[in-house]
C-alpha positions in Angstrom: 220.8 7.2 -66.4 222.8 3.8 -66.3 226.5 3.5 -66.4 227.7 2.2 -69.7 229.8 -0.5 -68.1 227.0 -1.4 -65.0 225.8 -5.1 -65.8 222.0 -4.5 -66.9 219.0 -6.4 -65.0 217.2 -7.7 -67.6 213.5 -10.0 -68.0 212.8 -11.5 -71.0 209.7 -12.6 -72.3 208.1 -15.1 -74.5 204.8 -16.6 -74.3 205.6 -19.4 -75.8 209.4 -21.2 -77.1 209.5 -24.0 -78.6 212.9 -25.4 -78.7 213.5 -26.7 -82.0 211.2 -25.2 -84.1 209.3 -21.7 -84.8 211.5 -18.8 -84.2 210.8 -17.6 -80.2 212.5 -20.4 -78.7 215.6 -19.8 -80.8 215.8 -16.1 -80.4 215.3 -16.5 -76.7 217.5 -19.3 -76.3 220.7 -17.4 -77.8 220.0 -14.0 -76.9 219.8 -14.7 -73.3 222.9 -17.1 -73.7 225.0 -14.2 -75.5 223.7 -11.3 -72.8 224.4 -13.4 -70.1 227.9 -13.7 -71.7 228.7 -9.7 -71.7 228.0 -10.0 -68.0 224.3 -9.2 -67.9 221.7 -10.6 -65.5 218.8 -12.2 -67.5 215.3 -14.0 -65.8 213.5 -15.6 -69.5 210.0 -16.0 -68.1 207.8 -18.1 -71.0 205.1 -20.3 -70.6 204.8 -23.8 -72.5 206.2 -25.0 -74.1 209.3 -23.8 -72.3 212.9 -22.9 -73.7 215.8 -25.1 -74.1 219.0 -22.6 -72.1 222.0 -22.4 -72.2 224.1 -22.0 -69.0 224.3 -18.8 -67.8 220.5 -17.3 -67.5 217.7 -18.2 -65.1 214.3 -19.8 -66.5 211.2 -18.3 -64.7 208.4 -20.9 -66.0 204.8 -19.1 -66.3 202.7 -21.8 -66.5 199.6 -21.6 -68.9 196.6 -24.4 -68.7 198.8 -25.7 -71.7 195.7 -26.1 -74.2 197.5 -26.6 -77.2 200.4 -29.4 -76.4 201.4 -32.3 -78.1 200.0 -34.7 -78.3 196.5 -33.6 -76.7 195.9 -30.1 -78.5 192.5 -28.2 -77.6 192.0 -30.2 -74.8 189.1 -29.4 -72.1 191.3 -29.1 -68.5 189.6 -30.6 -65.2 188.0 -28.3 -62.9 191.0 -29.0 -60.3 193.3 -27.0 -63.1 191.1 -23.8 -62.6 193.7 -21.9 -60.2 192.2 -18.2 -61.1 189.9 -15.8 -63.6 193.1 -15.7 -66.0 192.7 -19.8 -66.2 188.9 -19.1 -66.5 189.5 -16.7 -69.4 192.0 -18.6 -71.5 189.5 -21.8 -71.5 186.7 -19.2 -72.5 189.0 -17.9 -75.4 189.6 -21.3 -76.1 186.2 -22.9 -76.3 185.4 -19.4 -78.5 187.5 -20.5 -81.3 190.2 -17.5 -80.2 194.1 -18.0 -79.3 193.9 -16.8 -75.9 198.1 -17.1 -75.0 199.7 -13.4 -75.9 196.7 -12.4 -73.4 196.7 -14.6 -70.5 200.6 -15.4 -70.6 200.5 -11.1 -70.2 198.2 -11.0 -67.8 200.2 -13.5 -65.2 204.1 -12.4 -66.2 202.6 -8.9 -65.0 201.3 -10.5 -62.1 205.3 -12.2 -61.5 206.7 -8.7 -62.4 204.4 -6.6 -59.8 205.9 -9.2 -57.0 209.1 -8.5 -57.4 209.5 -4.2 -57.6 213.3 -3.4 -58.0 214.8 -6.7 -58.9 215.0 -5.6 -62.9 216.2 -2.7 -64.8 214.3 -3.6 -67.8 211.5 -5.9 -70.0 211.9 -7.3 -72.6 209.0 -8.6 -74.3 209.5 -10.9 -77.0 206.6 -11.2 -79.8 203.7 -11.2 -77.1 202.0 -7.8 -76.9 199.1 -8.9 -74.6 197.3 -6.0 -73.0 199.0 -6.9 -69.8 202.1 -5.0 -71.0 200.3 -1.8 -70.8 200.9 -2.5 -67.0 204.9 -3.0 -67.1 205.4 1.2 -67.2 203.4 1.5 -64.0 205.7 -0.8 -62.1 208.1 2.0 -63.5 210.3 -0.2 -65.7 211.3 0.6 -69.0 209.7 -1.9 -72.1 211.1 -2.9 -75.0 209.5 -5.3 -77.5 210.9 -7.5 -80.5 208.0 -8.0 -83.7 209.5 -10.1 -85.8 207.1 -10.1 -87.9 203.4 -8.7 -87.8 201.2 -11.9 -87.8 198.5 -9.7 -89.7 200.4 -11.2 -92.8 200.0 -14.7 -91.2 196.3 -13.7 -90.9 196.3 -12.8 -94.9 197.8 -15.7 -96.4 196.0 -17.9 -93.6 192.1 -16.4 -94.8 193.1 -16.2 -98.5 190.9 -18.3 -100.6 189.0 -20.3 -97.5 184.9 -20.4 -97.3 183.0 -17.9 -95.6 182.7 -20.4 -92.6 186.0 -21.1 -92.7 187.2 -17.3 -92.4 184.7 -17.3 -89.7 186.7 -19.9 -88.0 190.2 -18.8 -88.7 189.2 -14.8 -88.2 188.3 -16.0 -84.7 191.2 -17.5 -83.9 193.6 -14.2 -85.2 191.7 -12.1 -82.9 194.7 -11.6 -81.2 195.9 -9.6 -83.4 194.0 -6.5 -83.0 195.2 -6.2 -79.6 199.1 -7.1 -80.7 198.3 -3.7 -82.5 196.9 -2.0 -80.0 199.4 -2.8 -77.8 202.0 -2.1 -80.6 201.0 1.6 -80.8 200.9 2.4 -77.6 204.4 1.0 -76.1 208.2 1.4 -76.9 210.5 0.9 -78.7 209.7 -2.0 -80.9 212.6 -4.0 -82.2 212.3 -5.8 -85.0 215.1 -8.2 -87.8 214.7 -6.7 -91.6 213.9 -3.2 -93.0 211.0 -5.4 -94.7 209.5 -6.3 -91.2 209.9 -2.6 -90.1 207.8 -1.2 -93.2 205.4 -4.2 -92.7 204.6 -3.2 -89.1 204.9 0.6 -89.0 202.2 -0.4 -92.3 199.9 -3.0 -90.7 199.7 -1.9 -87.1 200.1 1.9 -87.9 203.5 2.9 -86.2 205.8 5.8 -86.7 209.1 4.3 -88.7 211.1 6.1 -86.1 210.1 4.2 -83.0 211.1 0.6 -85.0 214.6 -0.1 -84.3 216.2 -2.8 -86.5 218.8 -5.8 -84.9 219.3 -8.6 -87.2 218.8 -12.0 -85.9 222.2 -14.1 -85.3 223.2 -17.8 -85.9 225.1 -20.2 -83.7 228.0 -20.7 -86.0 229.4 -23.2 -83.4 226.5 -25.7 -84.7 226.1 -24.5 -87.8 228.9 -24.6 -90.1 230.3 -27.2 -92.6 231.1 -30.6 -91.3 233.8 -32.0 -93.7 233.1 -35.4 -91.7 229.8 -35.6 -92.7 229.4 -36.0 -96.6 227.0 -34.4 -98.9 224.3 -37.2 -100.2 224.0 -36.9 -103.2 220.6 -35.4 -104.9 219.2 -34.7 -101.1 217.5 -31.5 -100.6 216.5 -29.8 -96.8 214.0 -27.6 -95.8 213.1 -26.7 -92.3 209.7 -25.3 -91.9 206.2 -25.7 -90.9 203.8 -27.7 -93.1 200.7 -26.2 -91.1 201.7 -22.5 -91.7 200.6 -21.5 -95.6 203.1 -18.7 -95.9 206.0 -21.2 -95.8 205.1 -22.0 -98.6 205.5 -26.1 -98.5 203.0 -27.6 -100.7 205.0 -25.1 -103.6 208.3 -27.3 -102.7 206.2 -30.4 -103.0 205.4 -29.7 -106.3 208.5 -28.6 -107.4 209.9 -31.5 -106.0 207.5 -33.8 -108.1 208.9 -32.1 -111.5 212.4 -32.6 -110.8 212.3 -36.0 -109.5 210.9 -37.1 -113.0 214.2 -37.2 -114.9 216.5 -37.2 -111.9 217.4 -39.0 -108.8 216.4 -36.6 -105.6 215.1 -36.8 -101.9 213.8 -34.1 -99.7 214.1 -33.9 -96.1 211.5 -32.1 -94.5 212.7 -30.7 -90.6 208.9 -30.2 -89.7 205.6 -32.5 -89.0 203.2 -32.4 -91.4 199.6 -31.8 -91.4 196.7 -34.4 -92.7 196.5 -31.9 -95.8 200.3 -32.3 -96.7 200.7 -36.4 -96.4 197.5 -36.2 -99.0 199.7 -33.7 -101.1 202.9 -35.8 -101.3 200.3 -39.3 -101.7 198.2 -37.6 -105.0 202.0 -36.1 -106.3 203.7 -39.8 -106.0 206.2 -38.6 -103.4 205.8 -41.4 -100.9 209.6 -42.6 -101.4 211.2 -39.3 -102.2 209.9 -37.1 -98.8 211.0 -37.9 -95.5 209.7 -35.6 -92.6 211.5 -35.1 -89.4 211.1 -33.0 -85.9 212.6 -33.1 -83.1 215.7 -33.3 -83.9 218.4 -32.7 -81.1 220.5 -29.9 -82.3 223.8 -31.5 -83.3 221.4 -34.1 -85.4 220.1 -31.4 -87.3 223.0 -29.1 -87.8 224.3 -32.4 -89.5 221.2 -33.3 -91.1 221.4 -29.5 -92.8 225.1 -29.7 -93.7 224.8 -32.9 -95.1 222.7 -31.8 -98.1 223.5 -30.7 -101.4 220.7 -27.8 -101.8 218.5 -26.3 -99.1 215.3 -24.4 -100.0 213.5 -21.5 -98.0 210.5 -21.9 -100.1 208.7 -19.1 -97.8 205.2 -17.7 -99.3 206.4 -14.5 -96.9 209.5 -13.7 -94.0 210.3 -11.2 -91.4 213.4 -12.1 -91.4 214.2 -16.4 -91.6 216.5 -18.2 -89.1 216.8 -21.3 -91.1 218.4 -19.7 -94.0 220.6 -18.3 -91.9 221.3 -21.1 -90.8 221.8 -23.3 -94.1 224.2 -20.4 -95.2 226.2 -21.4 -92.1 226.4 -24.6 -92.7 228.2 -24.3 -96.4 224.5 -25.7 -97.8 224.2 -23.7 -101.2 220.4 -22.1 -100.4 217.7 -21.4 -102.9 214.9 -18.9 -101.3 212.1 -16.7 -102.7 212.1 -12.8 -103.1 209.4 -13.1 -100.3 209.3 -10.6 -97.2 212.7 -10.1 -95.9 214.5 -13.0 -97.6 215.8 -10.5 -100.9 217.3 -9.0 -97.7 218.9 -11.6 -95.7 220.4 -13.6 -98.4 221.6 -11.3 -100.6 223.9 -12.8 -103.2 224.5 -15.9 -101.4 221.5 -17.5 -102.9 219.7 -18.2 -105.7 216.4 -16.1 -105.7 213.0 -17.3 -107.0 209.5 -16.0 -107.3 207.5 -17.1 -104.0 204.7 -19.5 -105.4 206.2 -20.8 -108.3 207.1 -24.5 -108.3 207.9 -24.2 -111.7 210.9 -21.5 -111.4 211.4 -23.2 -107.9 211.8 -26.6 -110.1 214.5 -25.1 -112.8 216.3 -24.1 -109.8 217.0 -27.2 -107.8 217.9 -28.8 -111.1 220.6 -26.1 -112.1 221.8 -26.5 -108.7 221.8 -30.5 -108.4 223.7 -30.6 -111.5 225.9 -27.8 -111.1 229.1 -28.7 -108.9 230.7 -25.3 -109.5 228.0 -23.6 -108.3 227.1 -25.1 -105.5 230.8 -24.5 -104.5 230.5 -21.1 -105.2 227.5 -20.5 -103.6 228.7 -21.9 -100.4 231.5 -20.2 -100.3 229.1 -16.7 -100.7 226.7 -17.5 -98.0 229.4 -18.5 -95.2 231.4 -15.2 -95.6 227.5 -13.4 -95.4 227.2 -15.2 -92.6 231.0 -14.0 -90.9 230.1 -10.2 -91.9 226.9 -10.2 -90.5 224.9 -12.7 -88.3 226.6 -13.6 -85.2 224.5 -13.6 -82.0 227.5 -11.9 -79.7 226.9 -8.8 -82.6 222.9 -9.5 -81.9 223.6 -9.5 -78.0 225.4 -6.6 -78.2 223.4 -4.7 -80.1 220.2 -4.9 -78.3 222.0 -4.4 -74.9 223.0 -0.8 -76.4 219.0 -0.3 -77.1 218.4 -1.7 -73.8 220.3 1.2 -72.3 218.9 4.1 -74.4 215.5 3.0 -73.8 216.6 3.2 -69.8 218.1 6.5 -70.6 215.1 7.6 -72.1 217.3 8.5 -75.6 214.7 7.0 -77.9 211.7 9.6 -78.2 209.1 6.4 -77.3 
């Protein structure tokens, strides 16, 4: 049993966070932040790309063969890189068409673990579920593991209406899923963001409802928030999210975009880089002057960038839970998001809500909204005092330190 007051040990996982974009790097960057702030201990170990921290906890690096950086992705490592079998096996995976990182980054932080016995009270494994996990119990130290979403949903949309070559292709390449499941069923307890993610995962990877525990994500609301210095431009419209993923639903935006910038004057700002298949997209739709993509933004930049707009869209195909809407409700931006995944959820009544797929609907909303000062206002107003009442990530650090300690306690039945 641990003391309620007795700082906690804790290592945190991630395979993989990227900084600025993709929702790892942000979770793990704040959570550890806002742990470390209640007085806890916390080691992140990730591989590359590696986390941006704040002040406070430690950065283990686990470094992978790197495969898929920027801007050499699927590249063949020298002979010299080979250090042992797990290098061996994630080139294998590699060359097989397969995403070998959940796996090998498993394989080697349970390899880090094992050589340091009594230095942690508990793991915390963030999104990975590679087999190596199964080992973390034998070093007798308790597990618990955040799904934010089950990717088999990213392994739907992804297959849905591709050849039978190409579902080859991409089939290979999700293999990793079967094991996340595996994994899944047989470790404990599983945190997870929304009630939608919970029924998604105790559906898709065949999991008891009871051993899902649900802590919201949070949003720094010292970065996000309105910036009366920086002015709203006119007809401008901001979306952060991934042109190469189909469930966030981008080319639907596009579209949308196309229709309403036929009788008025609007520009979207994409926060994302996009894929050979989008640039086509905005060329054949006439976009060329009226899209701008963006990455890399430092965080102030963007913060700005998303407070500076008049309507910011979620236009999400599906979402476990969605840290940029969030994060546009923190910044005053009045959002417009689909009834997708967990969005209904997360937004509320601080947004308007649309069908998920429809540029047409999506359309007829950005034009109410462009033309519509009052309701902009209002909405605004909504999504910041959603924002005070329930995302904060002190409430999120909080929160999952009190799992923390009933999973060491052995209080939750897993």
């Amino acid at each position: 049993m641990t003391s309620v007051n007795r700082p906690l040990r804790i290592a945190l996982l991630s395979y993989r966070s990227k900084p600025h974009s993709g929702g790892q790097g942000v979770y793990v960057r704040h959570l550890s932040r806002e742990l470390a702030a209640l007085g806890h201990h916390v080691e992140v170990f990730s591989g590359q790309p590696y986390p941006e921290l704040d002040p406070g906890p430690v950065l283990r690096p686990v470094p992978s063969l790197d495969l898929y950086r920027d801007p050499d992705p699927f590249r063949t490592p020298a002979l010299s890189e080979i250090r042992d079998y797990v290098d061996a096996v994630e080139v294998a995976m590699m060359w097989g068409g397969a995403f070998p990182e959940p796996l090998t980054f498993s394989l080697r932080v349970l390899r880090a673990l094992e050589a340091r016995p009594g230095d942690f009270d508990i793991v915390h494994d963030n999104q990975g579920l590679g087999y190596g996990m199964l080992g973390v119990r034998r070093l007798g130290l308790p597990l618990v593991t955040s799904i934010h979403h089950p990717i088999t949903v990213d392994r739907r949309l992804d297959l849905e209406g591709l050849g039978r070559l190409q579902r080859l292709n991409k089939a290979r390449w999700y293999g990793f899923v079967r094991m996340q499941g595996r994994v899944a069923r047989r470790v404990g307890p599983l945190i997870t963001v929304s009630e939608s993610s919970r029924t998604d995962i105790c559906h898709d990877f065949r999991i008891h409802r009871k051993k899902v525990h649900i802590v919201p994500l949070g949003v720094d609301t010292r970065l996000f928030r309105p910036r009366p210095d920086t002015p709203r431009v006119k007809g401008r419209i901001v979306a952060v999210t991934s042109a190469d993923s189909p469930l966030k639903g981008l080319p639907t935006l596009l579209r949308a975009v196309a229709k309403v910038v036929t009788d008025r004057d609007a520009h979207l700002m994409v926060v994302g880089t996009p894929v050979a298949a989008t640039r086509e997209q905005v060329s054949a739709l006439g976009l060329g002057d009226r899209v701008t993509f963006t990455s890399g933004l430092p965080d102030e930049t963007l913060a700005r960038l998303l407070a500076s707009a008049e309507v910011a869209v979620v236009p999400s195909l599906y979402e476990g839970f969605s840290l940029p809407a969030v994060e546009h409700l923190a910044s005053g931006t009045p959002l417009i998001a689909t009834r997708a995944g967990a969005l209904p959820e997360v937004v509320g009544d601080a947004g308007e809500l649309v069908a998920p797929g429809d540029s047409e609907e999506l359309a007829a909303a950005l034009r109410g909204l462009l033309e519509d000062d009052d309701a902009r206002v209002r909405l605004a107003v909504s999504g910041l005092e959603r924002v005070r009442e329930r995302f904060a990530w002190p409430a999120v650090a909080a929160a999952t330190a009190a799992l923390y300690r009933r999973a060491i306690n052995g209080e939750l039945g897993c």
